[in-house]
C-alpha positions in Angstrom: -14.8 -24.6 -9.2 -17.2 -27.6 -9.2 -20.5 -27.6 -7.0 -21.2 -24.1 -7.5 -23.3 -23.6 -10.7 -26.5 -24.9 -8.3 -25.7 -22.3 -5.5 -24.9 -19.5 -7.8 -26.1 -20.2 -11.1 -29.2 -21.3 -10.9 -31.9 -18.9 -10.0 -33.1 -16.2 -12.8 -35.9 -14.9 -10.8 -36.7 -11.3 -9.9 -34.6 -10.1 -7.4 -37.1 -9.6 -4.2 -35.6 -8.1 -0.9 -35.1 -10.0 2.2 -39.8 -9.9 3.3 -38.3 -8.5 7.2 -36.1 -6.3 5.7 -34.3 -3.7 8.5 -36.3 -3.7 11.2 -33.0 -2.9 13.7 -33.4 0.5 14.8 -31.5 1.5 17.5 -30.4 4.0 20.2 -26.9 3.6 21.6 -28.0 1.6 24.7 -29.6 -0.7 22.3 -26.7 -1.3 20.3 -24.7 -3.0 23.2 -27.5 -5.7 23.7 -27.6 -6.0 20.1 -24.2 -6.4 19.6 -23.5 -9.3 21.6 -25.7 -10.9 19.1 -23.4 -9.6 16.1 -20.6 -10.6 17.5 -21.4 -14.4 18.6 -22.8 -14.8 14.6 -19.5 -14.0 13.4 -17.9 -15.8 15.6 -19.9 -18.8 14.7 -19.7 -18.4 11.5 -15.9 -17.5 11.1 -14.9 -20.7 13.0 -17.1 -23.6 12.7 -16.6 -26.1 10.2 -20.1 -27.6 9.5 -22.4 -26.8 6.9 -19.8 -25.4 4.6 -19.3 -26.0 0.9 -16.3 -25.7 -0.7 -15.5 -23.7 -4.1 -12.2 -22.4 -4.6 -8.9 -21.7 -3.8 -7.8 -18.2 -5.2 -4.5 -16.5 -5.1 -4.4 -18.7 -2.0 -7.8 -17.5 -0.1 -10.0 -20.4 0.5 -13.3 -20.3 -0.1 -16.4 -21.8 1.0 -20.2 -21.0 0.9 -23.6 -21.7 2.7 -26.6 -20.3 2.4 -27.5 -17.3 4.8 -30.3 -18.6 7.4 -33.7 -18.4 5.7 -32.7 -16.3 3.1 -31.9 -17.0 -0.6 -28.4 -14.7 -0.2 -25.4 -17.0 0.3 -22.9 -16.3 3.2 -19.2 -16.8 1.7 -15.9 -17.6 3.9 -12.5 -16.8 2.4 -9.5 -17.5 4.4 -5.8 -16.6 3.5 -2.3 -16.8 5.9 -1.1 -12.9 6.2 2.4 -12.3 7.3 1.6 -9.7 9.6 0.8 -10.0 13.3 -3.3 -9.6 13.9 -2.7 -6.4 16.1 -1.3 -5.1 12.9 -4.0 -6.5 10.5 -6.4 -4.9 13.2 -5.2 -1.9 13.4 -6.2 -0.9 9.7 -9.4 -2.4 10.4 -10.1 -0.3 13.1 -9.3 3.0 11.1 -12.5 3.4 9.5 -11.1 5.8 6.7 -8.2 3.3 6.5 -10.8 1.1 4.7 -10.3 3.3 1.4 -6.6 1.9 1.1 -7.3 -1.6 1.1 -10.7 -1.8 -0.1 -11.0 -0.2 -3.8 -14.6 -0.4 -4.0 -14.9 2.0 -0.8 -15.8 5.4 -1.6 -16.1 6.8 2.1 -16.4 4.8 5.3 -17.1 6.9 9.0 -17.6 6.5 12.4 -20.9 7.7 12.9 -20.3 7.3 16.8 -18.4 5.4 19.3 -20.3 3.3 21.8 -17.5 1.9 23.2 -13.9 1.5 23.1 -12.0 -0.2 26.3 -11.1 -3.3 27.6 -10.3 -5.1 23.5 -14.1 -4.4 23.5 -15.7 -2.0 20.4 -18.7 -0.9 19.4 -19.6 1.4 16.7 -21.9 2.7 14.1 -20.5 2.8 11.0 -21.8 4.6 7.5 -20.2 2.7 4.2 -20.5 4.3 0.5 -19.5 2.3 -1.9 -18.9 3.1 -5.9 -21.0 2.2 -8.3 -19.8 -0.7 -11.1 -20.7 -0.4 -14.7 -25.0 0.2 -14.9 -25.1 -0.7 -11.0 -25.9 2.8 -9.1 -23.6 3.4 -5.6 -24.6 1.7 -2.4 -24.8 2.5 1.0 -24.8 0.8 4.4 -25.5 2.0 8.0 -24.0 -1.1 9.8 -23.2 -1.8 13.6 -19.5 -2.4 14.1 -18.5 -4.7 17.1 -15.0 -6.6 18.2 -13.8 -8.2 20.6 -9.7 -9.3 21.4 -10.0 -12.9 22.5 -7.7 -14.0 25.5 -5.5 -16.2 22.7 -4.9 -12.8 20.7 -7.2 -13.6 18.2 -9.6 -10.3 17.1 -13.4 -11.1 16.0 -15.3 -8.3 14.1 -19.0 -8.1 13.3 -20.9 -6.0 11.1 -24.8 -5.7 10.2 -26.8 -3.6 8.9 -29.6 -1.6 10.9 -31.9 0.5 9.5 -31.3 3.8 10.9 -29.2 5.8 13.4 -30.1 9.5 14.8 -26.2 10.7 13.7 -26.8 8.6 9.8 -26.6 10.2 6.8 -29.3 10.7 4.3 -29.7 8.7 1.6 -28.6 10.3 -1.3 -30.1 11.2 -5.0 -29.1 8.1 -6.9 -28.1 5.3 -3.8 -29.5 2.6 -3.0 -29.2 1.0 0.7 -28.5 -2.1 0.8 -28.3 -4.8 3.7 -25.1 -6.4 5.4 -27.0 -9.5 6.6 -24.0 -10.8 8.4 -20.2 -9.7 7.8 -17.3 -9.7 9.7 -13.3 -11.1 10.0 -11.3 -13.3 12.3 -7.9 -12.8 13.0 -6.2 -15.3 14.6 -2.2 -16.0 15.2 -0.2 -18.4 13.8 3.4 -19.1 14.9 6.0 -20.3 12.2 8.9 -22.3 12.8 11.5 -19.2 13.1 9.1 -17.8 15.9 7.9 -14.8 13.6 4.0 -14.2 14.2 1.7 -14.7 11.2 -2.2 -14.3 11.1 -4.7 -16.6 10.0 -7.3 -13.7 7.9 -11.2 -15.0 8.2 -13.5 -12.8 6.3 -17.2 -13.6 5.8 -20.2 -11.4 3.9 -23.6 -11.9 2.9 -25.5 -8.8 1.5 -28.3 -8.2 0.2 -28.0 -5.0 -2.5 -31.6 -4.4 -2.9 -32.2 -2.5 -5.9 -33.0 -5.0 -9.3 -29.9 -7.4 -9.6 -31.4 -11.0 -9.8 -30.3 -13.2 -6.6 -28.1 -15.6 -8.8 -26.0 -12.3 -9.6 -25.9 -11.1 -6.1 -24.9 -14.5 -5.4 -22.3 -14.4 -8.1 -21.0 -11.1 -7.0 -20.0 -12.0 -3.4 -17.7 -14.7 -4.6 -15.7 -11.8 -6.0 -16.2 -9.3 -2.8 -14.9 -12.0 -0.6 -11.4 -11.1 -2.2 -11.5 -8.5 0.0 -9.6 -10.5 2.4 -6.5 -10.8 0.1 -6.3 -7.2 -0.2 -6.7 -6.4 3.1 -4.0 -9.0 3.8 -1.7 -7.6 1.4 -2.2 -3.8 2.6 -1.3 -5.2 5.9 1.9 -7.2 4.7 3.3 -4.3 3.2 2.3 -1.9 5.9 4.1 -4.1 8.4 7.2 -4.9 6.2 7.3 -0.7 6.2 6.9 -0.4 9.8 9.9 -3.1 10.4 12.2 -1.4 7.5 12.1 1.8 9.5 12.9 0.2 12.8 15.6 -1.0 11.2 
């Protein structure tokens, strides 16, 4: 794990929020412009291979940081080989509830509304709740949700934060809302030799959690939220070595 103590070690000051903070507030025909611009970040940022440092390789997810744009928050890649089809790694993706499954730190996660959904083309908004850890209080997240099915078969999501939606929910007594700056998977085939389809599983984050945690422990903490992408990849392993038992 050498390289890292700089990146995510260093820094004792005060965490300060992001000075734009949410300034995306949106209507649905908003959000479609918008999302093009959520989309082509993830994109970017799952795929290309400049400007990354390595860290680690965990329980077989690489991983690899940068820092987020002009912001002190670091943006962290972690990338593991699922064997399950990306259709089938989508599809539990796509189920917003399904996100309580595979992601333990999910208290509720709902569709707030459906911009569109055609033509391996999505766009949502999204609400996320998630528990709170130890002395940390819950946080919440109203994020635009956009993906996009790729004429290869690979399946790009984007998430961000905006700041408020007419359908949101409230803030409630004792959250605080925090920021997806940029988030968002790739999912991309791989053939093996006996013809069986696997998936190459991207997942990147960057959040900012507001509230008093100092940037080096926010910093610190996404290391450990990028996991994410190994449970997800499990959930979908054993979900599709169900599905192919029963067919059986």
């Amino acid at each position: 794990s050498s390289g890292i103590n700089a990146e995510y070690g260093g820094s004792r000051q005060e965490h300060r929020s992001n000075k734009q903070g949410l300034n995306y507030s949106f209507d649905s025909m908003d959000l479609r412009e918008f999302s093009e611009s959520v989309f082509s970040e993830s994109q970017q940022y799952c795929t290309t291979k400049e400007g990354w440092t390595e860290y680690d390789i965990v329980d077989g997810v690489k991983i690899c940081y940068q820092k987020y744009k002009d912001t002190p928050f670091n943006l962290v890649r972690g990338t593991c080989l699922v064997e399950a089809t990306p259709k089938q790694i989508f599809e539990n993706i796509l189920n917003a509830k399904e996100r309580l499954d595979w992601d333990r730190s999910c208290k509720n996660n709902e569709t707030i509304e459906v911009i569109q959904d055609a033509n391996g083309h999505w766009i949502r908004v999204d609400y996320i709740l998630y528990r709170p850890v130890a002395i940390v209080s819950s946080r919440d997240f109203v994020v635009i949700w956009v993906a996009k099915e790729l004429p290869d078969g690979t399946i790009i999501t984007g998430t961000k934060s905006i700041a408020s939606y007419h359908n949101a929910p409230r803030l409630e007594r004792g959250v605080v809302r925090g920021e997806i700056l940029a988030g968002g998977f790739e999912i991309s085939p791989v053939l093996q030799a006996d013809g069986q389809v696997y998936s190459s599983l991207t997942c990147i984050a960057a959040t900012d959690v507001k509230g008093w945690l100092s940037i080096a422990i926010v910093n610190k903490a996404i290391l450990k939220q990028i996991m994410i992408v190994k449970d997800l990849g499990d959930y979908s392993k054993r979900k599709a070595s169900s599905a192919s038992e029963t067919i059986l």
